[in-house]
C-alpha positions, 0 to 999 in steps of 0.5 A: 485528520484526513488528507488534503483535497490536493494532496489526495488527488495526487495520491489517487493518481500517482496510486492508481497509476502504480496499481495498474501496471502491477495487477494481475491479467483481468483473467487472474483477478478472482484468484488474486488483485490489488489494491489501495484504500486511504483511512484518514492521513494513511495509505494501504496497498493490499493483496485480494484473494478468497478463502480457500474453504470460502471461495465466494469471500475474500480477504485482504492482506497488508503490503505496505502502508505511509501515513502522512505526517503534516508538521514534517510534510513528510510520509511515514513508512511502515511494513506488516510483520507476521505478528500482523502489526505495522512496524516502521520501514527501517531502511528508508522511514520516511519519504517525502513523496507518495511517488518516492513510497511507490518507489520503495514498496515496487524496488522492495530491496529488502523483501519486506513488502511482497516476500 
């Protein structure tokens, strides 16, 4: 199941928001950006950079991900391990705001969504 209309609209803004102040100069953005998609009731923020042997490709990396649980109306939040797999944000599992999950991911107390 996907988002709600409402609730994506929301989500759009508030990330687009966020991922405006936090790019990089439109000089710097070849060699590394952000962004965000939506896959279903999930969120992912994400670094762009080329392959360093295939400059002309690039690829994604995972910074932080909150999927949307409707019954709680709540957001789970998860980071990427370098075993490459989601894992639950211990500190702060869940927030109840995509404003509240911008918050934690950008204040990164613990290192765990930017290094």
């Amino acid at each position: 199941m996907s988002l709600d209309i409402l609730l994506t609209l929301n989500t759009i803004e508030v990330l687009e928001n966020y991922i405006d102040k936090i790019r990089p100069s439109e000089e710097l953005r070849d060699q590394l950006d952000i962004g965000y998609k939506i896959e279903k009731q999930s969120i992912i923020i994400f670094e762009s950079r080329p392959y360093f042997h295939r400059p002309n490709e690039r690829f994604e990396s995972a910074v932080a991900k909150a999927t949307f649980i409707k019954m709680q109306n709540h957001w789970k939040v998860f980071w990427q391990r370098s075993d490459s797999k989601w894992h639950v944000y211990e500190p702060h599992p869940f927030v109840r705001t995509i404003n509240q999950f911008v918050t934690l991911v950008e204040q990164d107390d613990y290192h765990c969504f930017w290094g």
